[in-house]
PDB file as gemmi writes it, atoms N, CA and C in Angstrom:
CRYST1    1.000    1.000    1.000  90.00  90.00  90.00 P 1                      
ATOM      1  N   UNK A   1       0.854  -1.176   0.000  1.00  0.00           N  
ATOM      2  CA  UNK A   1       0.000   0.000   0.000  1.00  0.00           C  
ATOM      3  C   UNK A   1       0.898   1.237   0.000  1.00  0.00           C  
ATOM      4  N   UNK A   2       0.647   2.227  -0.907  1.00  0.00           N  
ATOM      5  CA  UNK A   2       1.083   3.301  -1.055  1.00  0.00           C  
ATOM      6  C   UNK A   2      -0.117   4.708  -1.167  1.00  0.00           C  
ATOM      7  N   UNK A   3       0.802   5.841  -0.425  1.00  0.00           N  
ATOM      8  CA  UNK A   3      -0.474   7.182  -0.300  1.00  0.00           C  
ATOM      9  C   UNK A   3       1.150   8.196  -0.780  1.00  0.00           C  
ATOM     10  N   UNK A   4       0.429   9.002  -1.897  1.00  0.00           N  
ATOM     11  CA  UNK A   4       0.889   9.514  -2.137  1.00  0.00           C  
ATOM     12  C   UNK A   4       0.684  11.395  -1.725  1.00  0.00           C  
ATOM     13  N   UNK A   5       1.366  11.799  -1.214  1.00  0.00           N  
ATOM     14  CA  UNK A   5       1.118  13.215  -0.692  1.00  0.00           C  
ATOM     15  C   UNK A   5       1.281  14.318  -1.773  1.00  0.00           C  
ATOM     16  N   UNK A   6       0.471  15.275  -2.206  1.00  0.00           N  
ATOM     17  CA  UNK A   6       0.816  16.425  -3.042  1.00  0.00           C  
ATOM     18  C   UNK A   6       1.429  17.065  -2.299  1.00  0.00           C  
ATOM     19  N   UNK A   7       2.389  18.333  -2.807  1.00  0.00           N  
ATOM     20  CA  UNK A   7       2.837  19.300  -2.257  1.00  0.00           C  
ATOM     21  C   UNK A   7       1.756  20.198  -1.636  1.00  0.00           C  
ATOM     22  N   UNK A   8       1.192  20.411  -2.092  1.00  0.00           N  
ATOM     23  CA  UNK A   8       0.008  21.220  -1.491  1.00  0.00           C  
ATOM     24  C   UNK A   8      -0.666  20.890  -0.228  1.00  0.00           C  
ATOM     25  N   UNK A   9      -1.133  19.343  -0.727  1.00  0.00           N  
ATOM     26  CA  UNK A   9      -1.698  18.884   0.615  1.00  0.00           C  
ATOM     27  C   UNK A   9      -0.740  18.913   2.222  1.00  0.00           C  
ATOM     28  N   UNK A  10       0.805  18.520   1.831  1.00  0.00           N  
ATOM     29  CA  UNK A  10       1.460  18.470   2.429  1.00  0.00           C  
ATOM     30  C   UNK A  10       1.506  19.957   3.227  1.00  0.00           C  
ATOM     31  N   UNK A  11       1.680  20.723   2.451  1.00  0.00           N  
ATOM     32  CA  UNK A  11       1.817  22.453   2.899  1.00  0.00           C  
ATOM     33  C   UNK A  11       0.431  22.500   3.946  1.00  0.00           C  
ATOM     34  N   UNK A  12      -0.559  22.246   3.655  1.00  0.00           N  
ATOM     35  CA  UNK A  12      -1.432  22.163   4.682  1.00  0.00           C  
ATOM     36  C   UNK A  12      -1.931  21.166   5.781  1.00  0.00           C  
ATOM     37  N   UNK A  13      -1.479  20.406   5.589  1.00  0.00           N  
ATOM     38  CA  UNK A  13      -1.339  19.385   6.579  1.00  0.00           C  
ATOM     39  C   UNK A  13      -0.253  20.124   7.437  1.00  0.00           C  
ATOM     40  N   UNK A  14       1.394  20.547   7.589  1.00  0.00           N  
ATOM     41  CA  UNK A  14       2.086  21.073   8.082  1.00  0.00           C  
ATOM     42  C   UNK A  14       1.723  22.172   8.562  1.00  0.00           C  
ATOM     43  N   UNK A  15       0.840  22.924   7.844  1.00  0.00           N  
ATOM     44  CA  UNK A  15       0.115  23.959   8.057  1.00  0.00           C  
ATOM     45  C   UNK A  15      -0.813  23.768   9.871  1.00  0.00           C  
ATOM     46  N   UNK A  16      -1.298  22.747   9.723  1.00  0.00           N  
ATOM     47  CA  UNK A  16      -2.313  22.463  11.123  1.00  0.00           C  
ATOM     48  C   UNK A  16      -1.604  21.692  11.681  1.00  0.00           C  
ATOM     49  N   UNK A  17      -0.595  20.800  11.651  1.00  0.00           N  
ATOM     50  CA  UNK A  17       0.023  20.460  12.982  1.00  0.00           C  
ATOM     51  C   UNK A  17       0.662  21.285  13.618  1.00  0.00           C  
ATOM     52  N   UNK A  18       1.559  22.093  12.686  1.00  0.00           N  
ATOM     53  CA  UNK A  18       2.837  23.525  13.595  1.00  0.00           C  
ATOM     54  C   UNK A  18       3.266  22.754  14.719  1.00  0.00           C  
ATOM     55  N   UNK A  19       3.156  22.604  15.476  1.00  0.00           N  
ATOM     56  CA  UNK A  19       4.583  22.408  16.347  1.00  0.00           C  
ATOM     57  C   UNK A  19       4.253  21.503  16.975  1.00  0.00           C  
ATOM     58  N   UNK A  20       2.956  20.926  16.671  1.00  0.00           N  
ATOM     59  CA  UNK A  20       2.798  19.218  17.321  1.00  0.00           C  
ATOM     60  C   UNK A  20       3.738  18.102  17.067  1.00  0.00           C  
ATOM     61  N   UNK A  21       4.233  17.464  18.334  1.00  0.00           N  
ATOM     62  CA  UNK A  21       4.882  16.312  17.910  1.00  0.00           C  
ATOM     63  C   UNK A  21       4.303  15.060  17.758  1.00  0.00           C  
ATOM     64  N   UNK A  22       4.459  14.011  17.277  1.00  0.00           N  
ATOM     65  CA  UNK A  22       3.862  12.942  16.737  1.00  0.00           C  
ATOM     66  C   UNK A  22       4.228  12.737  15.235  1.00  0.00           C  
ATOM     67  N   UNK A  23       3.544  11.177  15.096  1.00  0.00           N  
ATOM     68  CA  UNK A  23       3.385  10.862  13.876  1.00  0.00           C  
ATOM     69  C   UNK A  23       2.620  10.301  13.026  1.00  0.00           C  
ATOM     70  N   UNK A  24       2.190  10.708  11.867  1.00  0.00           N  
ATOM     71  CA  UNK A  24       0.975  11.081  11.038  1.00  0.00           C  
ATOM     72  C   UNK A  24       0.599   9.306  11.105  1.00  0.00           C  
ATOM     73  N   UNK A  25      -0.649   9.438  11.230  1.00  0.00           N  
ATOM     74  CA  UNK A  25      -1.751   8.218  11.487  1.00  0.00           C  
ATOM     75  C   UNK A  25      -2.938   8.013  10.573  1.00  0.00           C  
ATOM     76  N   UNK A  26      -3.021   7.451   9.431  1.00  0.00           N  
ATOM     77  CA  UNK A  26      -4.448   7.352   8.668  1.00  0.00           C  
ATOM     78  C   UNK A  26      -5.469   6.713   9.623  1.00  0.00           C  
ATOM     79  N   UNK A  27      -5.992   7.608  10.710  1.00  0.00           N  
ATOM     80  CA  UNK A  27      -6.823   6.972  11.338  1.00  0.00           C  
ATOM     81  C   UNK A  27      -8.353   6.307  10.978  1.00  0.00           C  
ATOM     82  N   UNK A  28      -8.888   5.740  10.946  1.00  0.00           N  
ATOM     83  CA  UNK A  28     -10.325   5.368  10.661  1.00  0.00           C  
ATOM     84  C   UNK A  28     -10.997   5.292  11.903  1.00  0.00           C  
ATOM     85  N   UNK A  29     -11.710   6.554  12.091  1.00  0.00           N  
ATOM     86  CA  UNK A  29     -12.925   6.927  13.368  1.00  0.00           C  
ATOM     87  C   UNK A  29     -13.912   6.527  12.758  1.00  0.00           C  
ATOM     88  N   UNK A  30     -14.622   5.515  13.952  1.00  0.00           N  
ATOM     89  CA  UNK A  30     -15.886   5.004  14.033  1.00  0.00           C  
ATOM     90  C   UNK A  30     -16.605   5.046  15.138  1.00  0.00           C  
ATOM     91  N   UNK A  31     -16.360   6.374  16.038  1.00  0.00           N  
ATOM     92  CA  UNK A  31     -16.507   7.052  17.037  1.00  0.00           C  
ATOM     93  C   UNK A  31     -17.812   7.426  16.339  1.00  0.00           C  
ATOM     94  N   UNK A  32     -19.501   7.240  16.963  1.00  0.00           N  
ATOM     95  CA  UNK A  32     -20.107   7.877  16.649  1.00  0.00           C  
ATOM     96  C   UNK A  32     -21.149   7.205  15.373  1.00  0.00           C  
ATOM     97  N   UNK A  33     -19.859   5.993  14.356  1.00  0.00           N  
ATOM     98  CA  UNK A  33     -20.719   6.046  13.427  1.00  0.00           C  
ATOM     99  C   UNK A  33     -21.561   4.410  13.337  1.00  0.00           C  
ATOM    100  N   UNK A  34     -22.155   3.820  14.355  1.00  0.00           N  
ATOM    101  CA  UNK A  34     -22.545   2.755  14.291  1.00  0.00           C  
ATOM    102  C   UNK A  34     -21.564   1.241  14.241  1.00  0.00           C  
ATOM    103  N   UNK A  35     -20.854   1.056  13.652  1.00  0.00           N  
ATOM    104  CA  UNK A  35     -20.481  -0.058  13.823  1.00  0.00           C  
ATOM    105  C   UNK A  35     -18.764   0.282  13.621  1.00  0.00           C  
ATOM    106  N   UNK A  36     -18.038  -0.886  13.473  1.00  0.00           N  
ATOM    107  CA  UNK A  36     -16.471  -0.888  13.004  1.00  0.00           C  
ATOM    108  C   UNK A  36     -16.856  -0.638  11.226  1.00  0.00           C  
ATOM    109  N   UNK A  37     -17.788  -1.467  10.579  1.00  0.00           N  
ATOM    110  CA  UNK A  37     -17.609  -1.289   9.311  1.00  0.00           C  
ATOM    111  C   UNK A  37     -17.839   0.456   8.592  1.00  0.00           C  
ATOM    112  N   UNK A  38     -18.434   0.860   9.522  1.00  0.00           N  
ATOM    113  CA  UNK A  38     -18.823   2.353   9.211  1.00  0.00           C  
ATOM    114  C   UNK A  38     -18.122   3.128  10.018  1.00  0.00           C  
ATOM    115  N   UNK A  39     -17.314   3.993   9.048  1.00  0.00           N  
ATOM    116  CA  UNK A  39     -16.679   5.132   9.718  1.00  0.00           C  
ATOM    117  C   UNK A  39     -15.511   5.570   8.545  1.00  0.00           C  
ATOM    118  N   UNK A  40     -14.696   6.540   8.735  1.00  0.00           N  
ATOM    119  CA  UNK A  40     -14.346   7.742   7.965  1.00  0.00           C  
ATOM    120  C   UNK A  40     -12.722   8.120   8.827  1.00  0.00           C  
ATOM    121  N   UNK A  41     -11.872   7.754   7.578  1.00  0.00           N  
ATOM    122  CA  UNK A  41     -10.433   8.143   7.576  1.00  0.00           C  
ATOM    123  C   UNK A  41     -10.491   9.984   7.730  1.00  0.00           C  
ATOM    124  N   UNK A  42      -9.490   9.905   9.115  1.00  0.00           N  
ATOM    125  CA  UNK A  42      -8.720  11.361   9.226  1.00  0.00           C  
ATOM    126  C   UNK A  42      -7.484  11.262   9.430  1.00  0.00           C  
ATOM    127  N   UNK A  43      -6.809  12.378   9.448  1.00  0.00           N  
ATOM    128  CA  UNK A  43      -5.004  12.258   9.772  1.00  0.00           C  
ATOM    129  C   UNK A  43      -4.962  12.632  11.451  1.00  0.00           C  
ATOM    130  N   UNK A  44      -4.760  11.942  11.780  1.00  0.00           N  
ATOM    131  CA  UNK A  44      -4.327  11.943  13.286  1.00  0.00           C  
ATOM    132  C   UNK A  44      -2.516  11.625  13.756  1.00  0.00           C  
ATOM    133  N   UNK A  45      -2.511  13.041  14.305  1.00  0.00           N  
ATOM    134  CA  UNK A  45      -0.853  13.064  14.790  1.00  0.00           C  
ATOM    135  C   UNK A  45      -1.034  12.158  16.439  1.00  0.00           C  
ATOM    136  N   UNK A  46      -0.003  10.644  16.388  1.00  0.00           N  
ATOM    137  CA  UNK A  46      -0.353  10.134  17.722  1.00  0.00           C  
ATOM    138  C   UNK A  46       1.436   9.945  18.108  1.00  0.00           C  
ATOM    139  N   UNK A  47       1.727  10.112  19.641  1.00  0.00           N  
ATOM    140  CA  UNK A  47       2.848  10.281  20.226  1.00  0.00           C  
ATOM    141  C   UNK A  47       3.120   8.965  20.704  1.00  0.00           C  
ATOM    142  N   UNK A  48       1.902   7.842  20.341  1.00  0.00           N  
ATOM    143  CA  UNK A  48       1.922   6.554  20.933  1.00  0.00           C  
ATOM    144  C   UNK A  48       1.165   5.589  20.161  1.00  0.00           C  
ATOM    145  N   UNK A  49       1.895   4.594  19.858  1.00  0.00           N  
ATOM    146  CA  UNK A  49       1.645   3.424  19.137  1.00  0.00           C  
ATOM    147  C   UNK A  49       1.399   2.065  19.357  1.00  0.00           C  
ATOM    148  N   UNK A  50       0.206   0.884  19.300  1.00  0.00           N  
ATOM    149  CA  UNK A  50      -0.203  -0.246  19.872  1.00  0.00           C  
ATOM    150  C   UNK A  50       0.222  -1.067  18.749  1.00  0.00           C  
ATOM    151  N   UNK A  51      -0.336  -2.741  19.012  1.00  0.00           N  
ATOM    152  CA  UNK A  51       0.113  -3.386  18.602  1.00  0.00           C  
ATOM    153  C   UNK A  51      -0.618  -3.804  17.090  1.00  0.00           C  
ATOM    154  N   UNK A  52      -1.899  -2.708  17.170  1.00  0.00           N  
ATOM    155  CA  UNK A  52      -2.283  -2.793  15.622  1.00  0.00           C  
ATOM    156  C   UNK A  52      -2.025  -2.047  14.578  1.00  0.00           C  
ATOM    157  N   UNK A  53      -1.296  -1.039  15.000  1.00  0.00           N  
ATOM    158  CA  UNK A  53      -0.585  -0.229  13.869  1.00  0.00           C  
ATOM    159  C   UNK A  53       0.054  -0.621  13.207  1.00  0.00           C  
ATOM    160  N   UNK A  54       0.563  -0.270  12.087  1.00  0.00           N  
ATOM    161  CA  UNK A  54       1.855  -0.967  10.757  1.00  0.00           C  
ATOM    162  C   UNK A  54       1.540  -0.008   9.801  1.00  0.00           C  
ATOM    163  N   UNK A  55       3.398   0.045   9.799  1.00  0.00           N  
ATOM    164  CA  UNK A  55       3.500   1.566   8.520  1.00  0.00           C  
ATOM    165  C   UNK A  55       3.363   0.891   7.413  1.00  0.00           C  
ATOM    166  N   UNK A  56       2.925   2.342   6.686  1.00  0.00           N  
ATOM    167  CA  UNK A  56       2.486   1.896   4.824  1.00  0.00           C  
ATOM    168  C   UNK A  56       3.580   3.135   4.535  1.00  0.00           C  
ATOM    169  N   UNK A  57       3.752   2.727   3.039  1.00  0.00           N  
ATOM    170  CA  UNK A  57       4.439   4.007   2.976  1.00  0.00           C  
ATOM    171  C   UNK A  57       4.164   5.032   1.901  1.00  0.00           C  
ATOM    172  N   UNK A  58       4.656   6.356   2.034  1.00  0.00           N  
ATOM    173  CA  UNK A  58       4.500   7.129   1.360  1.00  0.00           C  
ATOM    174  C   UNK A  58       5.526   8.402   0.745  1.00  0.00           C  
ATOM    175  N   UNK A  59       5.149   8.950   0.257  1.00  0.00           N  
ATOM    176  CA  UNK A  59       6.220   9.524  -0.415  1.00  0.00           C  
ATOM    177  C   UNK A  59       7.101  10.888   0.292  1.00  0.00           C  
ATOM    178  N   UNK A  60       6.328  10.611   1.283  1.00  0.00           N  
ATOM    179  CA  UNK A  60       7.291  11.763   2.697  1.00  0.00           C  
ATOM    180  C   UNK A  60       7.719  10.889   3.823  1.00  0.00           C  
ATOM    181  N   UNK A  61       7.443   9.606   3.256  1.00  0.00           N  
ATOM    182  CA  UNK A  61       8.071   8.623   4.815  1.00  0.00           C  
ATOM    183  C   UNK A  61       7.029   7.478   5.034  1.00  0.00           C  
ATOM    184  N   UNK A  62       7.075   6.747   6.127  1.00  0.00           N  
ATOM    185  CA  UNK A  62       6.238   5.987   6.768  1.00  0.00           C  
ATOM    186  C   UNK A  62       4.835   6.482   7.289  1.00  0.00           C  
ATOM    187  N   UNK A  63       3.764   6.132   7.134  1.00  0.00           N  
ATOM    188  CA  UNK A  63       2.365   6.390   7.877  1.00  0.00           C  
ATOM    189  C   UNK A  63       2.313   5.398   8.212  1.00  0.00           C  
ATOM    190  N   UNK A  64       1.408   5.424   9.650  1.00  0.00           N  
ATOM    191  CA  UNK A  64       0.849   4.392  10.416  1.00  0.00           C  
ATOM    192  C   UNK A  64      -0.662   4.393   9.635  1.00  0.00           C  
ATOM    193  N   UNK A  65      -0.910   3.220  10.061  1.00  0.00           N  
ATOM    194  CA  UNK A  65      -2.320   3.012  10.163  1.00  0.00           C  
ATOM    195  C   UNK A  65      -2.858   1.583  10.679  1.00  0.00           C  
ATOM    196  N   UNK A  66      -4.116   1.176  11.224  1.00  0.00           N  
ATOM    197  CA  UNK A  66      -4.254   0.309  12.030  1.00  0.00           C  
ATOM    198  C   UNK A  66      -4.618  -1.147  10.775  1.00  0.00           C  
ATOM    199  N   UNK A  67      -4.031  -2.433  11.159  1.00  0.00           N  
ATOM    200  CA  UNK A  67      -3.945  -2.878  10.586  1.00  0.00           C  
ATOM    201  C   UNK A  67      -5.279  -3.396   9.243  1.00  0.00           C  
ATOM    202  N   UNK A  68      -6.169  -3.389  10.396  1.00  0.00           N  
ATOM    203  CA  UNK A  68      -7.084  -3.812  10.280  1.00  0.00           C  
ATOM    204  C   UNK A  68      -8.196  -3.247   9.372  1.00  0.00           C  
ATOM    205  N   UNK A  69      -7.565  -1.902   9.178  1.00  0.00           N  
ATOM    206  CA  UNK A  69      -8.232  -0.796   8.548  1.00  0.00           C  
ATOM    207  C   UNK A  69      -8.084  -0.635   6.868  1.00  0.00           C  
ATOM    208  N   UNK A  70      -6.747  -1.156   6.528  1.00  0.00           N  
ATOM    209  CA  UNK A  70      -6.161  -1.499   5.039  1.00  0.00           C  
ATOM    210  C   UNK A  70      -7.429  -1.824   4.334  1.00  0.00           C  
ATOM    211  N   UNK A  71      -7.957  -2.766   4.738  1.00  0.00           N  
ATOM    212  CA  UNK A  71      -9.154  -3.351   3.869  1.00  0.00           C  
ATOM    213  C   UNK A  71     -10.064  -2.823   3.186  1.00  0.00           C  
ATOM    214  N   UNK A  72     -10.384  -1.226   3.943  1.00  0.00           N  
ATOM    215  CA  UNK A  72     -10.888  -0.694   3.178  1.00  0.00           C  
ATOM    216  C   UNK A  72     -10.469   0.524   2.273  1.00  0.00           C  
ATOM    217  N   UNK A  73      -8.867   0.388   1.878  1.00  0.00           N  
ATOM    218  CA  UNK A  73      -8.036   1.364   1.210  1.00  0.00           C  
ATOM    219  C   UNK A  73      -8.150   0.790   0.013  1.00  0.00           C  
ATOM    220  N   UNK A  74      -7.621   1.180  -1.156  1.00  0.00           N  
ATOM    221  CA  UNK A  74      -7.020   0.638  -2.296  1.00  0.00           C  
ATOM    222  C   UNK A  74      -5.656   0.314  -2.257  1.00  0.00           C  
ATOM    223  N   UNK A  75      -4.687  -0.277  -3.095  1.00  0.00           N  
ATOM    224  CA  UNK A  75      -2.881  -0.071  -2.729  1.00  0.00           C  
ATOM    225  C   UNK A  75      -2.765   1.307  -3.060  1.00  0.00           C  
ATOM    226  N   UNK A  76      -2.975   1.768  -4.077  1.00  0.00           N  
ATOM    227  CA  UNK A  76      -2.371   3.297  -4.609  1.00  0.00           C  
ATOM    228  C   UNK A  76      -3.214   4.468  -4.028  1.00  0.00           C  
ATOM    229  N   UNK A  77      -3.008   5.195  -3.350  1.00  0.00           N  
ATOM    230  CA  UNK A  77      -3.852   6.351  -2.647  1.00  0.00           C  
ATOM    231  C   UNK A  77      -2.904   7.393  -3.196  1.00  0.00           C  
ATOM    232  N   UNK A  78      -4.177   9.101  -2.623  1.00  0.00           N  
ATOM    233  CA  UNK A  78      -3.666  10.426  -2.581  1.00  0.00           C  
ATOM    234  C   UNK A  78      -4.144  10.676  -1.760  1.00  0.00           C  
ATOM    235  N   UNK A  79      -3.430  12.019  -1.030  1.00  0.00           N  
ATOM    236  CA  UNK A  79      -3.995  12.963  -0.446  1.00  0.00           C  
ATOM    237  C   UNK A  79      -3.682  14.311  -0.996  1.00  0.00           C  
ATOM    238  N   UNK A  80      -4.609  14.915  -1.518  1.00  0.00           N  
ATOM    239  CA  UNK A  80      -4.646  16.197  -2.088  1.00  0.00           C  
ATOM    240  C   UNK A  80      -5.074  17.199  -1.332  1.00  0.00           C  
ATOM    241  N   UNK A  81      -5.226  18.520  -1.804  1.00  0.00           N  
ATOM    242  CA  UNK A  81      -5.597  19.571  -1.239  1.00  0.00           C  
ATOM    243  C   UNK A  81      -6.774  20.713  -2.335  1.00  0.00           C  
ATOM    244  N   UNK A  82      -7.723  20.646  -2.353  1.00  0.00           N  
ATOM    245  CA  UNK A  82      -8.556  21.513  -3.070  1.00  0.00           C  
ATOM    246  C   UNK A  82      -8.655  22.629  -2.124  1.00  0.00           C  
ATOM    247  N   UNK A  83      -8.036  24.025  -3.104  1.00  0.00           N  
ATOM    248  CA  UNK A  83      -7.772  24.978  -2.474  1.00  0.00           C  
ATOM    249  C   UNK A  83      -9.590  25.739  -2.481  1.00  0.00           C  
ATOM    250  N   UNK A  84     -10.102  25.315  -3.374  1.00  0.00           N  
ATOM    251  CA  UNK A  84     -11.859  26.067  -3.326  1.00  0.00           C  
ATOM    252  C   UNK A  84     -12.469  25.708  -2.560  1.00  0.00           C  
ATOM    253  N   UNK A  85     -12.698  24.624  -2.340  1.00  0.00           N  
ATOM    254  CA  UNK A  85     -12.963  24.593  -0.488  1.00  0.00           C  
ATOM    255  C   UNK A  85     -12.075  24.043   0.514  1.00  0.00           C  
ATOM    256  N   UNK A  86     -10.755  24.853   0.371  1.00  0.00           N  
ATOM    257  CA  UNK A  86     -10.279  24.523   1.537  1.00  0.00           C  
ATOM    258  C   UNK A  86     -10.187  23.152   2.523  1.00  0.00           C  
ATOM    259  N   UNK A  87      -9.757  21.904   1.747  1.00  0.00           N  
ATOM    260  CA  UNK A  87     -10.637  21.092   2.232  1.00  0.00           C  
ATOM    261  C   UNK A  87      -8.995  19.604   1.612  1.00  0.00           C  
ATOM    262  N   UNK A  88      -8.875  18.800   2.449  1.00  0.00           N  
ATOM    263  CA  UNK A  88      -7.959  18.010   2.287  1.00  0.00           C  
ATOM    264  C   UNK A  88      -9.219  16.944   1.537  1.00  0.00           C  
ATOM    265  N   UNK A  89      -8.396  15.767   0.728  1.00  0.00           N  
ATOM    266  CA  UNK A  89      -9.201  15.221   0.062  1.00  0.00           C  
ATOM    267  C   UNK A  89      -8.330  13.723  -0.100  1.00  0.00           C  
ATOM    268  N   UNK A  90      -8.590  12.490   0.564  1.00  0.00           N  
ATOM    269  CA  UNK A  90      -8.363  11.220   0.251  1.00  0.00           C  
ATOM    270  C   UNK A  90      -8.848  10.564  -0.734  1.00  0.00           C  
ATOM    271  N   UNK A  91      -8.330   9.760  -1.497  1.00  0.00           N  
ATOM    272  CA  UNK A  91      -8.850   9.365  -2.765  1.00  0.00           C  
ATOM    273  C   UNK A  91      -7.614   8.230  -3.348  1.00  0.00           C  
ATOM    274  N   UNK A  92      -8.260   7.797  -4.557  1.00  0.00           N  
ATOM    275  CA  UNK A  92      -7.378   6.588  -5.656  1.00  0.00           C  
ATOM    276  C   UNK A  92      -8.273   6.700  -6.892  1.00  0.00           C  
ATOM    277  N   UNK A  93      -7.729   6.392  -7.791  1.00  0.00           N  
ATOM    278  CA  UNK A  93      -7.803   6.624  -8.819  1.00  0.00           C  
ATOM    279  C   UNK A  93      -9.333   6.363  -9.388  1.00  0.00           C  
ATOM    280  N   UNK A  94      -9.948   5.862  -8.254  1.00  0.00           N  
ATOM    281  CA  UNK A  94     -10.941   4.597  -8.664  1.00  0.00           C  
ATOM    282  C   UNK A  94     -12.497   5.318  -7.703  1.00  0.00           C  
ATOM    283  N   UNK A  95     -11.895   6.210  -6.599  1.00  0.00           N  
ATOM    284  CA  UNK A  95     -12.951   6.575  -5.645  1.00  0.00           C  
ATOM    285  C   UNK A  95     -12.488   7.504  -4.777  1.00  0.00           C  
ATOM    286  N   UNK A  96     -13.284   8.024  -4.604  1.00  0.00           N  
ATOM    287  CA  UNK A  96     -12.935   9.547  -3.093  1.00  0.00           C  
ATOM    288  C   UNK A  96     -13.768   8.809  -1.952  1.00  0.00           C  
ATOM    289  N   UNK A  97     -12.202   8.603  -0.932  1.00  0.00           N  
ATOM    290  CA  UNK A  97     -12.291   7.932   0.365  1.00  0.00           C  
ATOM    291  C   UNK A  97     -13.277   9.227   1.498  1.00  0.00           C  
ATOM    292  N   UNK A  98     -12.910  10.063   1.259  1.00  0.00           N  
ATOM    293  CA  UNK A  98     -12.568  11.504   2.190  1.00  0.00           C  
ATOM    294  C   UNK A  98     -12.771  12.642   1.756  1.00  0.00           C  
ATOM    295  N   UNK A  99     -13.557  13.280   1.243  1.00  0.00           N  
ATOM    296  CA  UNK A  99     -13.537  14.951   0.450  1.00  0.00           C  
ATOM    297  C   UNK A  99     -13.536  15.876   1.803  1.00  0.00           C  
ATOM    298  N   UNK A 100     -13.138  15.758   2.985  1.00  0.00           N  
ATOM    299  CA  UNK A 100     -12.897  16.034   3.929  1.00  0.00           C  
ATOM    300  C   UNK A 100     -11.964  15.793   5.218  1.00  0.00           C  
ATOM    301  N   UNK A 101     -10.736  15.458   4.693  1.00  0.00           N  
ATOM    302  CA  UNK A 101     -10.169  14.786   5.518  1.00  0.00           C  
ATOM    303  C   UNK A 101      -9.594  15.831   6.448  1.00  0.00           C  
ATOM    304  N   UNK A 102     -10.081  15.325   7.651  1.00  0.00           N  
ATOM    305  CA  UNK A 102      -9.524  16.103   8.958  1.00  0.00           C  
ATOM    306  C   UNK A 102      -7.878  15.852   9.169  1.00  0.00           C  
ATOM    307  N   UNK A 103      -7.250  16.798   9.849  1.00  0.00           N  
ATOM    308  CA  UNK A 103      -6.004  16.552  10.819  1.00  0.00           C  
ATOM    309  C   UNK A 103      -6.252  16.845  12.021  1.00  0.00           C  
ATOM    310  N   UNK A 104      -5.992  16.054  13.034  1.00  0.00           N  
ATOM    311  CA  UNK A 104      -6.591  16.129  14.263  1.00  0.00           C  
ATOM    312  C   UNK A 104      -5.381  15.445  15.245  1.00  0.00           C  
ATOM    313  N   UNK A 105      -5.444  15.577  16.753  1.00  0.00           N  
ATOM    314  CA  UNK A 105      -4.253  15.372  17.567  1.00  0.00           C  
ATOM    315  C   UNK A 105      -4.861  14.109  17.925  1.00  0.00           C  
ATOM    316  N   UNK A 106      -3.277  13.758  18.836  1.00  0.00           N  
ATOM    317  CA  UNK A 106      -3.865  12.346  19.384  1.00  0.00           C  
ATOM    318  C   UNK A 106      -5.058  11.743  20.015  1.00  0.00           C  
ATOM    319  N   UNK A 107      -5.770  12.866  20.603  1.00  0.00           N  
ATOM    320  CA  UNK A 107      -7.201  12.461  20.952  1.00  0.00           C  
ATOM    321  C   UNK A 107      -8.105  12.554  19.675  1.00  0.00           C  
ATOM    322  N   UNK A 108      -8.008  12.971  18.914  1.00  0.00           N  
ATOM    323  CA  UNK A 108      -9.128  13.305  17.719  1.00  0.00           C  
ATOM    324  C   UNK A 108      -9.694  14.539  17.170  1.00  0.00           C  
ATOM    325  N   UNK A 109      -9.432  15.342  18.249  1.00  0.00           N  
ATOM    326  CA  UNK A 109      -9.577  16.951  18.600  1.00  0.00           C  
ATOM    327  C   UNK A 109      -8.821  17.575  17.270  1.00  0.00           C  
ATOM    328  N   UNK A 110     -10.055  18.419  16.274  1.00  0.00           N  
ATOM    329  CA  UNK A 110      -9.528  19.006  15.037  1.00  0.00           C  
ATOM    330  C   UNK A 110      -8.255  20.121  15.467  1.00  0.00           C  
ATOM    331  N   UNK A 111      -7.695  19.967  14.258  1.00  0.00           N  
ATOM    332  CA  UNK A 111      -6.629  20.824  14.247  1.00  0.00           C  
ATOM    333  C   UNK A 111      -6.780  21.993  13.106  1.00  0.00           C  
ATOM    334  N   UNK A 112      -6.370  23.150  13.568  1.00  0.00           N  
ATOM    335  CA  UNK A 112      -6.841  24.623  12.841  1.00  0.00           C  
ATOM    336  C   UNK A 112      -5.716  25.151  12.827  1.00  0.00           C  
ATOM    337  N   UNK A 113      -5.762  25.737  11.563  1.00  0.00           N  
ATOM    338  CA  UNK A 113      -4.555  27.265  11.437  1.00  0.00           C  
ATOM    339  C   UNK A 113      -4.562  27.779  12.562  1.00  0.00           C  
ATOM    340  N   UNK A 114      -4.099  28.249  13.010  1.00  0.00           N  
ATOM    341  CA  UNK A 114      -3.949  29.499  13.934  1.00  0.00           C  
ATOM    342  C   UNK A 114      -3.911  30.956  12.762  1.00  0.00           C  
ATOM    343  N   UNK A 115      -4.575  31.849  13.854  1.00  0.00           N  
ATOM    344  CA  UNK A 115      -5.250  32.848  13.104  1.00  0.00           C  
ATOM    345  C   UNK A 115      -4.279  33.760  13.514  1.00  0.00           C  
ATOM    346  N   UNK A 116      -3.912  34.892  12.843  1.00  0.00           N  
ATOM    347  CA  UNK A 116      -2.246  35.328  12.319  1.00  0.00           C  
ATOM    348  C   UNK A 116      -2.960  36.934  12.505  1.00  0.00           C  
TER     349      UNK A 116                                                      
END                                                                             
């Protein structure tokens, strides 16, 4: 499995962590959404890692993600950035995982620009 990062997306993803430490997590939250089979990939920065995680890789390094969760990826992924709505975007060639993909800290808690 491979996720490939745009520059762009990357610029904003870096953009909302700023000075968080951790490391980038394709999380799949199902907090909320009925079962394990239902629920919705975000980027989660985590400072701590269990025994179901396993890196995939990508073209800025290693991502975690839980093992169990692959199944519902394709091998070849993106993460882009659509600057018209402001808005991170998971996807493969084949389907859009995410037209919203959050970055969020180790609890889940969204992560925002800071306002300048």
């Amino acid at each position: 499995m491979y996720v490939h990062i745009t520059e762009s997306a990357l610029d904003r993803i870096e953009a909302l962590k700023g000075e968080r430490k951790g490391r980038m997590h394709l999380f799949y939250e199902t907090e909320g959404c009925g079962c394990g089979n239902s629920g919705i990939f975000e980027i989660r920065y985590v400072t701590e890692t269990d025994s179901e995680d396993v890196e995939i890789d990508s073209n800025t390094g290693p991502i975690l993600i839980k093992n169990w969760t692959k199944v519902f990826l394709d091998e070849q992924m993106k993460i882009d950035y659509r600057e018209d709505k402001r808005s991170l975007v998971l996807k493969s060639d084949g389907q859009v995982f995410n037209a919203n993909l959050l970055v969020t800290d180790g609890t889940g808690c969204q992560l925002n620009v800071p306002s300048r």
